[in-house]
C-alpha positions as CSV (number, residue, x, y, z in Angstrom):
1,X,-21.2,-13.8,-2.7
2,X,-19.5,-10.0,-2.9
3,X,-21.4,-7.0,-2.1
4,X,-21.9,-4.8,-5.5
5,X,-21.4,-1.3,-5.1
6,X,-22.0,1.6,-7.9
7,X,-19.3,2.3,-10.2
8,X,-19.9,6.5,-10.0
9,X,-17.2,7.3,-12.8
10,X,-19.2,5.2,-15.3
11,X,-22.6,6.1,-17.4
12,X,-25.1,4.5,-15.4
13,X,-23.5,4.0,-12.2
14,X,-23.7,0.2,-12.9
15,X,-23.7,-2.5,-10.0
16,X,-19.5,-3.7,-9.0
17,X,-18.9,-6.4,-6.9
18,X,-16.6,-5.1,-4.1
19,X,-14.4,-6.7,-1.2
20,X,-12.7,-9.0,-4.0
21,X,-9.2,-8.4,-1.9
22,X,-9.7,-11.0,0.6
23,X,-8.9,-13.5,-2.0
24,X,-6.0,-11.8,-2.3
25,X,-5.4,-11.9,1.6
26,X,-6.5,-15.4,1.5
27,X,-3.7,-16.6,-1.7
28,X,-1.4,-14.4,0.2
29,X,-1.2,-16.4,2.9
30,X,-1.1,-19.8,1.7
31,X,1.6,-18.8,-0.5
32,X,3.2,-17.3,2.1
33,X,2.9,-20.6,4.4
34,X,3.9,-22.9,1.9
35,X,7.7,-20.9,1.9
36,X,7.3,-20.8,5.6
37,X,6.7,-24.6,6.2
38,X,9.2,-25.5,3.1
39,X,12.0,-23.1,4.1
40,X,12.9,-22.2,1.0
41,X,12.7,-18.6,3.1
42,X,16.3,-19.3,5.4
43,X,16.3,-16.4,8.5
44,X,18.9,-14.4,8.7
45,X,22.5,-15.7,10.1
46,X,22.3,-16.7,14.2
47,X,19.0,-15.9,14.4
48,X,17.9,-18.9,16.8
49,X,14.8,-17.0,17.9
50,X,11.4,-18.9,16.5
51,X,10.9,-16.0,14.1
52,X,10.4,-16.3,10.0
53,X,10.3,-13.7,7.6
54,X,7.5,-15.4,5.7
55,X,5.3,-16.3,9.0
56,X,5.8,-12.5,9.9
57,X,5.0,-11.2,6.8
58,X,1.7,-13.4,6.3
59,X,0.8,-12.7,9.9
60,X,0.6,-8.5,9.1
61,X,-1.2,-9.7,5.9
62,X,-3.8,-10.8,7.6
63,X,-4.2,-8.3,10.2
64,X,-4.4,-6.0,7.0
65,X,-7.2,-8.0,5.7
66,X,-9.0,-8.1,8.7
67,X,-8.9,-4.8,9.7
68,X,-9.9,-3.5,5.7
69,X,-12.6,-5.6,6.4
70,X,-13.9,-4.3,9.2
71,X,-14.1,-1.4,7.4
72,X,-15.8,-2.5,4.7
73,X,-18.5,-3.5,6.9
74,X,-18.8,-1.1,9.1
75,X,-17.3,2.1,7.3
76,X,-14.7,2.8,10.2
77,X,-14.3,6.9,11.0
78,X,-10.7,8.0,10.1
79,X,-10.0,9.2,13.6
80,X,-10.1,5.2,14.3
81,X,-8.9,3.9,10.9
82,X,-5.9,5.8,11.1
83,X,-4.4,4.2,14.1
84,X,-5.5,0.8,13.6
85,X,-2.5,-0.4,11.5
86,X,-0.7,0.3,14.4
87,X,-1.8,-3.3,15.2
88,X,0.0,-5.0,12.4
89,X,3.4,-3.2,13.3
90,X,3.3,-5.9,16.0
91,X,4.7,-9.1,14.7
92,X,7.0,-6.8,12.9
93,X,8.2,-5.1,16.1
94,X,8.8,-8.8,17.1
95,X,10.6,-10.3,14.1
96,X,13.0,-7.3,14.1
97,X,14.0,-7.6,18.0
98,X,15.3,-10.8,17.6
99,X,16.7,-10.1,14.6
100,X,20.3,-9.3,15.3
101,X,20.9,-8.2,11.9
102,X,17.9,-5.7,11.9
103,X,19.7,-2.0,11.4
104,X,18.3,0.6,13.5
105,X,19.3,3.8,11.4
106,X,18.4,5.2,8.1
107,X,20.5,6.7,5.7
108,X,19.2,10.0,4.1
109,X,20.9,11.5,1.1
110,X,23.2,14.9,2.4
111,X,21.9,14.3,5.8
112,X,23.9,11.8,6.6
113,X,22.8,8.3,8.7
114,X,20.3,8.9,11.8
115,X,21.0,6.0,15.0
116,X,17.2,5.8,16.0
117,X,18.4,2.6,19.0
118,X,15.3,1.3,20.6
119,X,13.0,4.1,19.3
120,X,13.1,2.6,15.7
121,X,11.6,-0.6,17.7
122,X,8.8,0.7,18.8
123,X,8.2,4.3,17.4
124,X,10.1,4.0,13.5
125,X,8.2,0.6,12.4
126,X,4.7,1.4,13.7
127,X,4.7,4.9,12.0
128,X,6.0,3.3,8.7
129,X,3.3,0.4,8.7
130,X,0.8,3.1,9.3
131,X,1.3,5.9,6.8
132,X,1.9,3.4,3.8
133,X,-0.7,1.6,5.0
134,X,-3.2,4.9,5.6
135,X,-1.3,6.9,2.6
136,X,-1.8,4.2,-0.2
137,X,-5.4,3.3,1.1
138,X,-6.5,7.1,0.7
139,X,-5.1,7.1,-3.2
140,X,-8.1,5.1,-5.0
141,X,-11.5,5.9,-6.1
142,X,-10.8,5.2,-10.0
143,X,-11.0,1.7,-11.5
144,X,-7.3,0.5,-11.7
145,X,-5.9,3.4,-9.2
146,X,-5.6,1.5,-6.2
147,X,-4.2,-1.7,-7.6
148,X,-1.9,-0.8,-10.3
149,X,0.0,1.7,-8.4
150,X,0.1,-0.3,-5.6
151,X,2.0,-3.4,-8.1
152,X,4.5,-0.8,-9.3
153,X,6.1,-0.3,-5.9
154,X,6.2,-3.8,-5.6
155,X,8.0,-4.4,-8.5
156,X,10.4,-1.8,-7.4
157,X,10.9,-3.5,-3.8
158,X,11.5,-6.8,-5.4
159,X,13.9,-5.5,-8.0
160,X,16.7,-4.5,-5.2
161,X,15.5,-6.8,-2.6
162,X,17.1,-10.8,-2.2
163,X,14.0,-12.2,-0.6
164,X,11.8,-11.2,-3.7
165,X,10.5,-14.6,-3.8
166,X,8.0,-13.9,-1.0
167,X,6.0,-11.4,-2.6
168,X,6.2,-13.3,-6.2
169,X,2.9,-15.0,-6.0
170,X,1.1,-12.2,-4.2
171,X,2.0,-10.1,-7.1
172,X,1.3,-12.8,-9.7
173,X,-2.4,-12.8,-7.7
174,X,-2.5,-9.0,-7.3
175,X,-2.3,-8.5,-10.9
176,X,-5.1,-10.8,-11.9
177,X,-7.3,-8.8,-9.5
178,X,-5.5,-5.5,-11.0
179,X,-7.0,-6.5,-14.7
180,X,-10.2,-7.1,-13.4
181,X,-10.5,-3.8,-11.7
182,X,-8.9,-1.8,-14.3
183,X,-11.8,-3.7,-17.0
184,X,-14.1,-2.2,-14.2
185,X,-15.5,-5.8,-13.3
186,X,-14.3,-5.7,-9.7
187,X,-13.2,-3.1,-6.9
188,X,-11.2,-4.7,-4.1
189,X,-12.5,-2.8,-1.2
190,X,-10.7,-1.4,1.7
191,X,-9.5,-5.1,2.3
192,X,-7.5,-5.4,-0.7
193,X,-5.8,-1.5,-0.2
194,X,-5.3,-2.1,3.9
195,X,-3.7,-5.5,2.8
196,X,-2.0,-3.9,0.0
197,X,-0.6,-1.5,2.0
198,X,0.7,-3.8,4.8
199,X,2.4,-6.2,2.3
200,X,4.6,-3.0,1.1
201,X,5.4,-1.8,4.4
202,X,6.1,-4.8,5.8
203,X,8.0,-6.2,3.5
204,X,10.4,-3.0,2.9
205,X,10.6,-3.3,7.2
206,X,11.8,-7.4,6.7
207,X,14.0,-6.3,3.7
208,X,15.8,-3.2,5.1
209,X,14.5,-1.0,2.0
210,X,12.7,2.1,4.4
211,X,15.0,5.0,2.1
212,X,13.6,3.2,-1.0
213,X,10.1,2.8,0.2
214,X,10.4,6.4,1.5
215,X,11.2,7.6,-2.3
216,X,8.6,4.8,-3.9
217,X,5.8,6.0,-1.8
218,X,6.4,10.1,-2.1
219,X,3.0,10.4,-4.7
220,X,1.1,8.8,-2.1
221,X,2.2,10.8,1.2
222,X,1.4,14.4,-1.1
223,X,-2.1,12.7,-1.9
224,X,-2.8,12.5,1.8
225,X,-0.7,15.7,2.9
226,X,-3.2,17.3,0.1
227,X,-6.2,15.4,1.1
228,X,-5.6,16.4,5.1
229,X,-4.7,19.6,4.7
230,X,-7.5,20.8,3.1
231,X,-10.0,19.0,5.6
232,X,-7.8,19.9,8.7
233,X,-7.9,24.2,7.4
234,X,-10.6,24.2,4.7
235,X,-13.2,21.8,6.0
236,X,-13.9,19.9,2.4
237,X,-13.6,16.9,0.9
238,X,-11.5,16.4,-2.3
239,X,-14.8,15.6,-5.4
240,X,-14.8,15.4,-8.7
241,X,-17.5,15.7,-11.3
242,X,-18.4,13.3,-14.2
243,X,-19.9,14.3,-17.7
244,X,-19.6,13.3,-20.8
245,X,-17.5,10.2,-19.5
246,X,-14.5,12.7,-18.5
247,X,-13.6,13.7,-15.1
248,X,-12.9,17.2,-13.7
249,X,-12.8,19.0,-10.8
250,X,-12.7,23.0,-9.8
251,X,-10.5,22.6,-7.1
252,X,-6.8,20.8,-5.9
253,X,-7.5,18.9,-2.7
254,X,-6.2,16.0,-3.8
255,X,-3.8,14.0,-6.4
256,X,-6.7,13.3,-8.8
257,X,-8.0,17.0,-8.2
258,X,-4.9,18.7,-9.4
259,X,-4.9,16.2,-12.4
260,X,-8.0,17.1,-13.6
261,X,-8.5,20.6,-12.1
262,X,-9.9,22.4,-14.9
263,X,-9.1,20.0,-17.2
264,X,-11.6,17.2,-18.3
265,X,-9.8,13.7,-18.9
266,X,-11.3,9.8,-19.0
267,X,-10.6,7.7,-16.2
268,X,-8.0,5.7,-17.7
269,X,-6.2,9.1,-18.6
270,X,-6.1,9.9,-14.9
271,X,-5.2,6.2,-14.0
272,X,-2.1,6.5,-16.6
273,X,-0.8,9.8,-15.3
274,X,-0.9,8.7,-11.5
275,X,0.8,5.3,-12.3
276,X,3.4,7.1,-14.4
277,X,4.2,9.3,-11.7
278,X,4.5,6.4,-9.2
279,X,6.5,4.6,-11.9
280,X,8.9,7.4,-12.0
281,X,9.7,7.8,-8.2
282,X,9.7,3.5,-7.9
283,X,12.4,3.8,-10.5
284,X,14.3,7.2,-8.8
285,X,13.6,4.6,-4.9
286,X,15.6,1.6,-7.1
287,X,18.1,4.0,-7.8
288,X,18.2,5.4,-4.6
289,X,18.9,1.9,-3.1
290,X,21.0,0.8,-5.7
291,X,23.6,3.5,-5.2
């Protein structure tokens, strides 16, 4: 039914069944209709506008999911990929106009609060959805590295956030498919990471939680500031090398590089010391928030 792909980090390359995060795009939505059509989700006060928090959120979901997908199929050039997201931002742009409750700053530590007005409509959302969306698809590669870091900055968003209940069975889901992939059974495919990455930016957007998503998702933006640089000025690709079951590389164009640049570790070493570094700015984002 799923495409298999090689697994290059294991002995033998063996055969993986990819694309496994539609399901996850497919529960997402259910789950996220059934609070929609219950309301158990209530919009916020004198909002009379048809707008929902859950139908918003499902609808990005699934623009996610389509547009990973695409890219599964067709292998989508960044130039393209990058700016597709921008098409999910929509229903978000939406809920948040006739949202009267929607604040349209950002408070930054010793800077002070910045009024963005109308430009956080239409310029601030859209660049949010797409650099989570871009940054946490570009940090993956390993079995388990773009699914469990991904689940710890959900669990940060729904530890200071009241409507956590919408993103409680994606996670419950989102785990199951994060066991899999860390046993190296399954990869879930740009689908599952472009989905992924929607969910968290859209639901910090819904929830009012950009400073803590801003804090959560610092690993991820120097993985892709690393990544970009280096192909922007230095014209290569971030690679590692396998032997002996151990990764290394001889060079730092990436998160994983610098990690193993010059020094050999498994994969699940690698996979532990990227999630405890995402653990560790999720918990300094909850603060953040929290304070």
């Amino acid at each position: 039914m799923f495409p298999k792909v090689p697994d290059q980090h294991k002995v033998g390359q063996p055969l993986i069944r990819n694309g496994l995060g539609v399901l996850y795009v497919l529960f997402t939505t259910v789950y996220l209709f059934i609070l929609y059509f219950s309301g158990y989700v209530k919009n916020p006060p004198n909002v009379f506008a048809p707008i929902s928090a859950p139908f918003t959120l499902a609808a990005c979901i699934l623009f996610g999911g389509f547009m990973g997908m695409l890219d599964d199929w067709i292998d989508l050039k960044w130039r393209y990929k990058a700016f597709m997201p921008l098409i999910a931002a929509l229903p978000l742009i939406y809920f948040a106009l006739n949202n009267p409750s929607t604040r349209t700053s950002i408070s930054f530590p010793l800077i002070g609060t910045i009024q963005f007005g109308a430009v956080y409509f239409y310029v601030i959302i859209p660049l949010i959805v797409m650099i989570v969306t871009n940054t946490v698809n570009m940090l993956g590669g390993l079995n388990g590295l773009e699914t469990l870091c991904p689940a710890i900055v959900i669990v940060g968003l729904m530890v200071v956030s009241p409507t956590a209940i919408m993103l409680l069975g994606p996670l419950v889901f989102w785990l199951i498919l994060t066991y899999y992939n860390l046993k190296g059974k399954i990869f879930v495919g740009n689908t599952g990471s472009f989905a992924i990455g929607i969910t968290i930016a859209s639901f910090a957007v819904i929830s009012d939680l950009k400073l803590s998503l801003l804090v959560m998702i610092l690993p991820y933006i120097f993985n892709s500031s690393l990544i970009l640089l280096t192909v922007f000025f230095v014209r290569k690709k971030a690679s590692m090398s396998f032997k002996e079951e151990k990764l290394s590389s001889d060079h730092r164009r990436s998160l994983v590089t610098l990690i193993t640049y010059r020094r050999p570790l498994t994969e699940r070493q690698v996979v532990a010391i990227v999630a405890g570094i995402v653990v560790l700015f999720t918990v300094i984002g909850i603060l953040v928030q929290l304070t």
